[in-house]
C-alpha positions in Angstrom: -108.0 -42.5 -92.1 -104.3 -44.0 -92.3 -102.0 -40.9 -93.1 -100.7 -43.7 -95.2 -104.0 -43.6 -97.8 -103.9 -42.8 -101.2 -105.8 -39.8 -101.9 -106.8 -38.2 -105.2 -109.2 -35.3 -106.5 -110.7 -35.7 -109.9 -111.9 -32.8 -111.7 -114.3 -33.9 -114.4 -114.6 -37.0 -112.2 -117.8 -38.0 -113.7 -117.2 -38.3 -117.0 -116.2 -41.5 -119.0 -112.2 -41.8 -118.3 -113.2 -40.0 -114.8 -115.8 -43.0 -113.6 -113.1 -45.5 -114.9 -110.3 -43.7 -113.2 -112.3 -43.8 -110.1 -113.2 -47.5 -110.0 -109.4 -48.2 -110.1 -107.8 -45.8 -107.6 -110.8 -47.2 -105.4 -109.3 -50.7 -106.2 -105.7 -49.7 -104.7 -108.2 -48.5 -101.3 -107.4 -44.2 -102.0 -109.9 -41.9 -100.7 -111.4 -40.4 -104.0 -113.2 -37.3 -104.3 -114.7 -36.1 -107.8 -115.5 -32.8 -108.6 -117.7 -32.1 -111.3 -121.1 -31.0 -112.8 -122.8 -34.2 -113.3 -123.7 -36.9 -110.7 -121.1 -39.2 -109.9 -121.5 -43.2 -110.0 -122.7 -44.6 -107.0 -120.8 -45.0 -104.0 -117.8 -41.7 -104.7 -118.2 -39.0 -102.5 -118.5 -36.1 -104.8 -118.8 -32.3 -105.1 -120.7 -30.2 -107.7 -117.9 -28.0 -109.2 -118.0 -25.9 -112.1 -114.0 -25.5 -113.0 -114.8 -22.1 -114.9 -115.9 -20.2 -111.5 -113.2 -20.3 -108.5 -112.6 -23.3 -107.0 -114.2 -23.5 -102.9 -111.6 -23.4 -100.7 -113.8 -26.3 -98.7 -113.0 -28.5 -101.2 -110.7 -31.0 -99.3 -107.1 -31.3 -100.9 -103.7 -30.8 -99.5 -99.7 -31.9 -100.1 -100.4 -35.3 -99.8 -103.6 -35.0 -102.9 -103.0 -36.1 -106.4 -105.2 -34.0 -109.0 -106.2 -35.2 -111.8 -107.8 -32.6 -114.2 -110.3 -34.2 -116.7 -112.9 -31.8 -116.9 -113.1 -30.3 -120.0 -115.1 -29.2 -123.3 -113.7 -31.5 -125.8 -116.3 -32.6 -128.7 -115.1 -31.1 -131.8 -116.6 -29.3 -133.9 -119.6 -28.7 -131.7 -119.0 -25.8 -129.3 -118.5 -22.1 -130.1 -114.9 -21.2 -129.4 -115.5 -19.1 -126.0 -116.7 -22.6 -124.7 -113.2 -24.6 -125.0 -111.0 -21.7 -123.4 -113.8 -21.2 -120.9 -113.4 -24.7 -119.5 -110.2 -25.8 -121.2 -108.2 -22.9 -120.6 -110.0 -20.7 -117.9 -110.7 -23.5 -116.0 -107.6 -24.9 -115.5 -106.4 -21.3 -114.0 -109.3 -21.8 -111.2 -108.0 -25.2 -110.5 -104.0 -24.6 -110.8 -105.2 -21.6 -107.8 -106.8 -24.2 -105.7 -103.5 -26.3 -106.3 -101.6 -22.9 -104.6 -103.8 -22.2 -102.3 -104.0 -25.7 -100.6 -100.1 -26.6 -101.2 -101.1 -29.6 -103.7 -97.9 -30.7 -105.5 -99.1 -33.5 -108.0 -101.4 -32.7 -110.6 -101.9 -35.1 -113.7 -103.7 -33.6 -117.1 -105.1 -34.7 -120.0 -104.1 -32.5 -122.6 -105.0 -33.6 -126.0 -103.2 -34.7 -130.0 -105.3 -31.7 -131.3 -102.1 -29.6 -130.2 -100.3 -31.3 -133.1 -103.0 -30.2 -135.6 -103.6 -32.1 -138.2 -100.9 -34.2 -140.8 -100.3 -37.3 -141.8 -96.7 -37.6 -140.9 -96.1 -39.8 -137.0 -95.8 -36.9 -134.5 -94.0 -37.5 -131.3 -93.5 -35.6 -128.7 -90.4 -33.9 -130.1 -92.6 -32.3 -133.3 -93.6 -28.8 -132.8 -97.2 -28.2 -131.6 -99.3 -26.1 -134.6 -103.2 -26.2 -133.3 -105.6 -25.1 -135.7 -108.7 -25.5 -133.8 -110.0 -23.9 -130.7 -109.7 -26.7 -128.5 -106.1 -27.2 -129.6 -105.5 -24.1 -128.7 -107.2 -23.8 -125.4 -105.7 -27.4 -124.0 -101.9 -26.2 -125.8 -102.5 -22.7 -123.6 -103.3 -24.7 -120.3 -100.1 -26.9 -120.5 -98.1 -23.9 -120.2 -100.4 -22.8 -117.2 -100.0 -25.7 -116.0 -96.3 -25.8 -116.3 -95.9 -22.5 -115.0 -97.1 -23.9 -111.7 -95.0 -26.7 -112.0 -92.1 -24.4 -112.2 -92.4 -22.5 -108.9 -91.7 -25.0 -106.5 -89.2 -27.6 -106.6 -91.3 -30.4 -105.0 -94.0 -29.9 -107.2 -94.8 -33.0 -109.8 -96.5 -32.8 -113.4 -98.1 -35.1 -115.3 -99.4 -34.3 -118.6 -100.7 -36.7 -121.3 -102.1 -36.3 -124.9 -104.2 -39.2 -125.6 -105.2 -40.1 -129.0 -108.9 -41.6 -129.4 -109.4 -43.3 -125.9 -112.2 -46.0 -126.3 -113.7 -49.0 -123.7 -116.8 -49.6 -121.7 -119.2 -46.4 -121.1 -116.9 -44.2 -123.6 -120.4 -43.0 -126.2 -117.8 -41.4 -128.1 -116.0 -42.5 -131.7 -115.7 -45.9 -130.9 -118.8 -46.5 -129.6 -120.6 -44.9 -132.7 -117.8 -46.8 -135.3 -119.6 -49.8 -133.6 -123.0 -48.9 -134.1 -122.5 -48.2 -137.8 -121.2 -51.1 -138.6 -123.4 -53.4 -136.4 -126.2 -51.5 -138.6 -124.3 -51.9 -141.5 -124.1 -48.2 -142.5 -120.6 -47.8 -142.4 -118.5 -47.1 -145.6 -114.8 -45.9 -146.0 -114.8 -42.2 -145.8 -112.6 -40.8 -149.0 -110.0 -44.1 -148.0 -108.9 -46.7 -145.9 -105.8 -45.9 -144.7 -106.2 -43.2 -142.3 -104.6 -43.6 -139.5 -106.4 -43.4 -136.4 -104.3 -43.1 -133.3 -106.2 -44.9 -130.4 -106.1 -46.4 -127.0 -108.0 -48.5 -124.6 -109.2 -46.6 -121.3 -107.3 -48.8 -118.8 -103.9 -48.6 -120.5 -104.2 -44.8 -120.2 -105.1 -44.8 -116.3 -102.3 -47.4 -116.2 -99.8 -45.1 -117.7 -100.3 -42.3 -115.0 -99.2 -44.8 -112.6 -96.2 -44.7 -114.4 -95.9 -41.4 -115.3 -96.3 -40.4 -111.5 -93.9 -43.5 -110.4 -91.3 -42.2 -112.6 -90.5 -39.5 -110.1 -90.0 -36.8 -112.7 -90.5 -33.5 -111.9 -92.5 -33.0 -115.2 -93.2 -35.8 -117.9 -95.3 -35.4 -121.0 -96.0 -37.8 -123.5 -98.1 -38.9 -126.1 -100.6 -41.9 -125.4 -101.5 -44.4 -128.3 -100.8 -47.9 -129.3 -97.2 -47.7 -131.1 -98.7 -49.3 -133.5 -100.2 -47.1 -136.8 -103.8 -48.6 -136.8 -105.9 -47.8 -139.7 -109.4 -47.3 -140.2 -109.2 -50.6 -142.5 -107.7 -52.0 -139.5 -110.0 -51.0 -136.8 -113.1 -52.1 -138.9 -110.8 -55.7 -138.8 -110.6 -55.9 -135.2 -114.5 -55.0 -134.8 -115.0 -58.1 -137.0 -112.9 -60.7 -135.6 -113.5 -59.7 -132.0 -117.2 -58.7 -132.2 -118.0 -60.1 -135.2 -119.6 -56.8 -136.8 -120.0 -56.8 -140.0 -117.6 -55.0 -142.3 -117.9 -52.0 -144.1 -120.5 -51.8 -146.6 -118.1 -50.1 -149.5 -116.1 -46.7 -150.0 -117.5 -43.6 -150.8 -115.1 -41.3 -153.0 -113.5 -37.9 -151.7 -115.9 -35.6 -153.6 -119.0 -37.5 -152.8 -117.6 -37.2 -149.2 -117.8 -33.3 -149.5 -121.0 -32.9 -151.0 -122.0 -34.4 -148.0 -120.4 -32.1 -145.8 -122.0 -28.9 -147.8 -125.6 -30.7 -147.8 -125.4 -31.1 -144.0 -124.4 -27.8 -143.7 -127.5 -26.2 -145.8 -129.8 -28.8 -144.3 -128.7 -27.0 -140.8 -129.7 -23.8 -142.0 -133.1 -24.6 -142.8 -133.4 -26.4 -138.9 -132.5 -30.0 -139.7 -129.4 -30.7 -137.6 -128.0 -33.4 -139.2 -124.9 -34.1 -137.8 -122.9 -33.5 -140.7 -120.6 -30.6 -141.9 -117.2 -29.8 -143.4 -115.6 -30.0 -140.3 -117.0 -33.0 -139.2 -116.3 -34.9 -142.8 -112.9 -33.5 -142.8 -111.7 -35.2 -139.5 -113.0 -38.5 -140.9 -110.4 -38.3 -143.8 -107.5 -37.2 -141.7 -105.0 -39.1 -139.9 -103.8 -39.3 -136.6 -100.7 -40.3 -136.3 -99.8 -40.5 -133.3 -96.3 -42.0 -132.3 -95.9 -42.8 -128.2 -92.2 -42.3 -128.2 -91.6 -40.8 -125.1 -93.1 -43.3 -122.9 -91.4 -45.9 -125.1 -88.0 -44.9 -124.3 -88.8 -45.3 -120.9 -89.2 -49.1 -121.1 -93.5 -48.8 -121.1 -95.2 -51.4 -121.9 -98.9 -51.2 -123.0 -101.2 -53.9 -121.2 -103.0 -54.3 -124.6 -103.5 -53.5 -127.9 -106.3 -52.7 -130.3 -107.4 -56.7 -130.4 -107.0 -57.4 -126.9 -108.3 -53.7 -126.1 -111.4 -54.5 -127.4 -111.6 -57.6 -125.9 -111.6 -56.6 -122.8 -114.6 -54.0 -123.4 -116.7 -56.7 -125.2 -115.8 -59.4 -122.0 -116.6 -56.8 -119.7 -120.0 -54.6 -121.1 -121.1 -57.7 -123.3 -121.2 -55.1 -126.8 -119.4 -52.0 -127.7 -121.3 -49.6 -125.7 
């Protein structure tokens, strides 16, 4: 192997932004590693690694190693709170060790927009973090971990981003389901239509830790979403005149909205797991405004946007799936 090669170690490799991560840095020829629980996609070399026990010091890395730290518990509401500090938080302590222990001096993280907690105001990165869930909290606490690390040693690089909702081929996630509802027509405006909805297409978020890490700065973090305020009315739009879904079916009201939530709740007690809670209804009603400022000022430009995004999925996996 040239001494030349590109070589990166992806914790949570396996996962959706992991696999696509993958793919790409195998384009540019780096030697990938993943680390993870689950099975990698075919033809990555791979580890099984739990990031909440210590990291084996036989996992390959050294100075010349990029990490990239995906792995983490991030479905929410859906976890008991010990869960997103044990992999969020804890986890990211195992991994920044490995980092010391094997002289590693790059790591890129995704943190997350739940540090902002919720509001309907833009956030940049200049507004004050103010979690109110867990897994805010537990991806807030391992950005100062991480930057802790970052501090003792001058040659050391971070890289940390907070990506709205990331969406594109293999993703299962909000997206994914957004689609299904309204390919099923079962889809109605939750309480209103303009929530915002801060978003982003997988590939424009690998392509901005390119740029992140090509900047040279000793630590950059920035928000990643489209600079434009997308709402939910929009979204639904550019389902429609890119995939030709159908459109939503109507609007249910606010208080019908939380009946819901309180049914799914009582349901749950009784062993019907719906789905459905407070929690759950809540998010659907909230905006994410989320305002890429940072990465603007440095003269970024996003390869797509939410039409062209979705484009690209629908060219590439043939639906939104």
């Amino acid at each position: 192997m040239s001494s030349n090669t590109e070589k990166a170690l992806i914790f949570g490799g396996a996962g959706f932004i992991g696999t696509r991560l993958a793919r790409h840095l195998q384009t540019r020829d780096a030697d990938v590693t993943i680390a993870d629980l689950e099975a990698p996609s075919a033809g990555t070399r791979a580890c099984r690694i739990d990031v909440r026990q210590p990291i084996p010091d036989d996992l390959a890395a050294d100075a010349d190693t990029t990490i990239y730290l995906l792995a983490a518990v991030h479905r929410t509401p859906g976890h008991a709170d010990a869960e997103y500090f044990a992999t969020n938080l804890h986890g990211v302590r195992n991994v920044v060790r490995f980092a010391v222990a094997h002289d590693v001096r790059r790591i890129v993280f995704t943190s997350s927009i739940a540090v902002y907690g919720p509001g309907e105001d833009p956030k940049d990165e200049t507004v004050q973090p103010e979690p109110v869930s867990a897994y805010g909290w537990s991806k807030l606490l391992a950005e100062e971990v991480l930057q802790d690390w970052r501090a003792g040693a001058a040659d050391r690089q971070l890289v940390i981003a907070r990506p709205a909702v990331v969406f594109g081929p293999g993703e299962q996630g909000n997206f994914t389901r957004l689609a299904a509802a309204l390919r099923r027509r079962m889809f109605a405006y939750p309480g209103r239509r303009d929530t915002i909805k801060g978003c982003c297409f997988v590939d424009d978020l690998i392509d901005s830790f390119n740029f992140a890490l090509q900047a040279g700065q000793p630590e950059l973090l920035y928000n990643f979403a489209y600079p434009e305020a997308y709402t939910i009315e929009a979204i639904c739009k550019a389902f429609h005149d890119i995939g030709g879904l159908p459109s939503p079916i109507g609007h249910v009201p606010k208080p019908a909205i939380s009946t819901l939530g309180w049914s799914g709740e009582a349901l749950s007690r009784i062993g019907v797991n719906t789905g459905v809670n407070r929690a759950r209804i809540a998010k659907l009603t909230r905006s994410t405004h989320i305002a890429p400022r940072r990465l603007v000022d440095m003269g970024y430009r996003f390869p797509t946007d939410l039409p062209r995004g979705l484009a690209a999925w629908q060219a590439e996996a043939g639906s939104f799936q």
